[in-house]
BAMIKE-535180 format. One record per residue (C-alpha): residue number from 0; residue in three letters; x negated, z, y negated. Coordinates in Angstrom, 3 decimals. Example, Ala and Ser with C-alpha at 12.3 -4.5 7.8 and 13.67 -1.06 7.14 Angstrom:
<rs>
R pos code       xx       zz       yy
R   0  ALA  -12.300    7.800    4.500
R   1  SER  -13.670    7.140    1.060
</rs>
This chain:
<rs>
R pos code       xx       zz       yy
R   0  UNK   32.920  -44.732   16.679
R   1  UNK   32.783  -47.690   14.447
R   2  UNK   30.562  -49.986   14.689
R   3  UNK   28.693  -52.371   11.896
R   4  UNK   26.463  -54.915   12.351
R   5  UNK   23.698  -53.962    9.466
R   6  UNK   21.729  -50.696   10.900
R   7  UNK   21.988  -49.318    7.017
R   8  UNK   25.646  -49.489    6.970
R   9  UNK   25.866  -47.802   10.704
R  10  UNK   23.717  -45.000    9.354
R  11  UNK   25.535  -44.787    6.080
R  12  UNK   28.645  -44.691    8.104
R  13  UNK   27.474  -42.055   10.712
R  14  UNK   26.136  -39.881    7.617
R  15  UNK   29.932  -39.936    5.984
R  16  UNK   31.519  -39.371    9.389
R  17  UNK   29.309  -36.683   10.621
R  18  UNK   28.793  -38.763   13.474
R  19  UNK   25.854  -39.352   15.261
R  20  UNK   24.712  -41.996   17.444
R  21  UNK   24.114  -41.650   21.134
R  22  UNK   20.187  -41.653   21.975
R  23  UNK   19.757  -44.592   24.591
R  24  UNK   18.779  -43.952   28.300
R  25  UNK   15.276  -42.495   29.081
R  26  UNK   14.414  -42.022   25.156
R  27  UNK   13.158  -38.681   23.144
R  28  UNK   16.525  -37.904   20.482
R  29  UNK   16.061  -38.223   17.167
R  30  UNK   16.739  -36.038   14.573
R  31  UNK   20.237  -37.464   14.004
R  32  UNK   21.453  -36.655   17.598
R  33  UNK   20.006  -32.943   17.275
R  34  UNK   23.505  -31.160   16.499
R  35  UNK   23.819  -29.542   12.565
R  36  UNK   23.918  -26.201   13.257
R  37  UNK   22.121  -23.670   15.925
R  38  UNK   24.756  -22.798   18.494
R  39  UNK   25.628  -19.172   18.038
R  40  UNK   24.029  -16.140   20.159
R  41  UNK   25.760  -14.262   22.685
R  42  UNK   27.215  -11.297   21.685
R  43  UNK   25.702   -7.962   22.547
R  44  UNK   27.397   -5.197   24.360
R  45  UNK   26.926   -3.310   20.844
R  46  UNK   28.674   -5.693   18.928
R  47  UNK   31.738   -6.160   21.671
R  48  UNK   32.167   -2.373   21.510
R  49  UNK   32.145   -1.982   18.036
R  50  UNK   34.973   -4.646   17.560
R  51  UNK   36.734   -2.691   20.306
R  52  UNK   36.636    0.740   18.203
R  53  UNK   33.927    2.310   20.415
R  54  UNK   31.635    3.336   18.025
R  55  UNK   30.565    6.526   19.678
R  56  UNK   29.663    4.557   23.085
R  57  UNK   26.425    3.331   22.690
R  58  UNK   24.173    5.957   21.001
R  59  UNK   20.718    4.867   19.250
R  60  UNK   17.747    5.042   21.689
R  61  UNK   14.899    6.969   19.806
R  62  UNK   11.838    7.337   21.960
R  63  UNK    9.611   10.549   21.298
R  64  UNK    7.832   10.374   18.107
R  65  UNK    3.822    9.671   18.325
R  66  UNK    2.373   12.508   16.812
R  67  UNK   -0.208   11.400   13.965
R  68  UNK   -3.701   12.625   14.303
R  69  UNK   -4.567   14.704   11.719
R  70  UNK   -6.814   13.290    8.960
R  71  UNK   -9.614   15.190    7.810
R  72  UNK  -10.028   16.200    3.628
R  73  UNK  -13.886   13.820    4.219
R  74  UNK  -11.462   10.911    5.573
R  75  UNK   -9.138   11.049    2.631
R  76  UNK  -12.257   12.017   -0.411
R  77  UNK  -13.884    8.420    1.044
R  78  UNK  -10.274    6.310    1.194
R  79  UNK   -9.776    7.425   -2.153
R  80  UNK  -13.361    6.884   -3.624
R  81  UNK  -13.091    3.200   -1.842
R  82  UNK   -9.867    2.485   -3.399
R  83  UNK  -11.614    3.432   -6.871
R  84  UNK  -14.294    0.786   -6.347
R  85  UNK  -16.898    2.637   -5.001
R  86  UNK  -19.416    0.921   -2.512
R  87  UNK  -18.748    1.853    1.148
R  88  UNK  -22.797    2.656    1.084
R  89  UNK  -22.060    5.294   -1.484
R  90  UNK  -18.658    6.723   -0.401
R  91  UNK  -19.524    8.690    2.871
R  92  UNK  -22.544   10.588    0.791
R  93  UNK  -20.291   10.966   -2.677
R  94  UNK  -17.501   12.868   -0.207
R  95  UNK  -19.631   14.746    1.050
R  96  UNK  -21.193   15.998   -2.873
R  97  UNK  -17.334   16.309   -3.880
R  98  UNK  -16.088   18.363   -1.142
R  99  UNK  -19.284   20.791   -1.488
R 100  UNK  -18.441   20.564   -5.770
R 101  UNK  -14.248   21.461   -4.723
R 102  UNK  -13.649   22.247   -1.765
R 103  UNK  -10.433   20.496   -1.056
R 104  UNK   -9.074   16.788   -1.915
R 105  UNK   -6.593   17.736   -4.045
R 106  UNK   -9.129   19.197   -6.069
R 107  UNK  -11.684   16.776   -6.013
R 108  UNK   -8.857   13.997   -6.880
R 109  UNK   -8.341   16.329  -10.017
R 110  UNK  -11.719   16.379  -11.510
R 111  UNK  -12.517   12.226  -10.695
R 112  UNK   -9.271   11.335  -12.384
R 113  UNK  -10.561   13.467  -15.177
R 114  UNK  -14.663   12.747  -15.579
R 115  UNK  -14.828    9.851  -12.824
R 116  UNK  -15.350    8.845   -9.233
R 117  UNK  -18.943    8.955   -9.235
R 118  UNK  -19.471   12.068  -11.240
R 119  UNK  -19.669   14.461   -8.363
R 120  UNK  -22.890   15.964   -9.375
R 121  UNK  -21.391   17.341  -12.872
R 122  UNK  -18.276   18.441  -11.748
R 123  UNK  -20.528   20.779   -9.114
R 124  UNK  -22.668   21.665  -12.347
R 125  UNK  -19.411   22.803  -14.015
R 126  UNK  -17.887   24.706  -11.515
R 127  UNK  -21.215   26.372  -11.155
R 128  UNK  -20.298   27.518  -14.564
R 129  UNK  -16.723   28.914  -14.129
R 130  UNK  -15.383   25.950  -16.063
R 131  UNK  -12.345   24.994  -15.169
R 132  UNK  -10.601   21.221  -15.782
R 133  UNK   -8.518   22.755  -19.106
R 134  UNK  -12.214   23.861  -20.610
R 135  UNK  -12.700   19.740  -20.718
R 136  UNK  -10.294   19.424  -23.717
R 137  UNK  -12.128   21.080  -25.658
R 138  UNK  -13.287   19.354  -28.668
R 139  UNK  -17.022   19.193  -29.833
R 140  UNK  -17.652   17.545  -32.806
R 141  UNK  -14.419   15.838  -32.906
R 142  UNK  -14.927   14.371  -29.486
R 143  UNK  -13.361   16.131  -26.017
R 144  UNK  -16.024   17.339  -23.586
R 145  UNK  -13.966   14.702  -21.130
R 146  UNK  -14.593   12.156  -23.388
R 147  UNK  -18.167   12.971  -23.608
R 148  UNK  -18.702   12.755  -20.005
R 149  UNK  -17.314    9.785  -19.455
R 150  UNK  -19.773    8.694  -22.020
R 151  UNK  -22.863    9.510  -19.666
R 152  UNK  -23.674   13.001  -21.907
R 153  UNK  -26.227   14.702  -19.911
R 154  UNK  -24.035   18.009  -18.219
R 155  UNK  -25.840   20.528  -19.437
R 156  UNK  -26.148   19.740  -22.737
R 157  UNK  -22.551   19.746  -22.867
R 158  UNK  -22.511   23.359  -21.132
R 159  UNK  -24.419   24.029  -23.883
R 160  UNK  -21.872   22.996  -26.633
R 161  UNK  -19.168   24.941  -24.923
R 162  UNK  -21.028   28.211  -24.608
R 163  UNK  -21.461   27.960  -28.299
R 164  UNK  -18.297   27.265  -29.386
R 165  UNK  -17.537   29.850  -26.459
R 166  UNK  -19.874   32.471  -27.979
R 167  UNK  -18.330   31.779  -31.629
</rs>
């Protein structure tokens, strides 16, 4: 190793050379002794016997599979009414008032994408009825019955429009 007598020149020098200095006796090593790169890791046994053509020799280790508990149509109505905004106060007592409206989530998921998360009370009115989600695109006066109870129309006053244009 070459050595200079100006500490910038010996560090300029090291830096060019890839060199780098010896740490003296009994001190902590800088960052310039610390080598460049991480020495590499040991080799597994996988790795040796795939360079040695033994694919077949070590077979993946799959534990038993955990079964998953089974969540309940309640669980899933409140998740989804929480992930639509809905106050965790109000989302155990709206699940319940959906699931008694529909019966099912898949259901329920149907008719609060189509008249809203909170409108479990109509959508139990409706069904009451024997209306079905394709009786909400119905137009009355120019405006869908969807559209109308997304607007906060009272239910049965729609019910009302439809049985007319039902009845005519």
């Amino acid at each position: 190793m070459r050595a200079f007598k100006d500490p910038q020149e010996q560090a300029i020098w090291n830096w060019l050379t890839g060199t780098s200095p010896k740490p003296a006796a009994g001190s902590k090593p800088s960052p310039a002794c610390m080598p460049r790169h991480r020495p590499a890791r040991p080799r597994t046994p996988r790795q040796i016997a795939e360079d040695a053509g033994l694919v077949g020799l070590f077979a993946p280790v799959q534990g038993p599979r955990k079964a998953t508990p089974p969540v309940s149509e309640r669980d899933r109505t409140v998740a989804y009414l929480l992930r639509r905004r809905c106050h965790r106060s109000e989302a155990g007592p709206l699940a319940d008032r959906w699931l008694s409206a529909c019966g099912t989530f898949a259901r329920m998921r149907e008719w609060a994408e189509a008249i809203g998360p909170r409108s479990a009370p109509a959508a139990a009115r409706l069904s009451e009825e024997g209306l079905v989600l394709r009786d909400l695109e119905v137009r009355v006066d120019g405006i869908s019955a969807q559209r109308r109870l997304r607007n906060d129309e009272p239910v049965e006053q729609l019910i009302a429009a439809l049985r007319m244009l039902r009845d005519a």
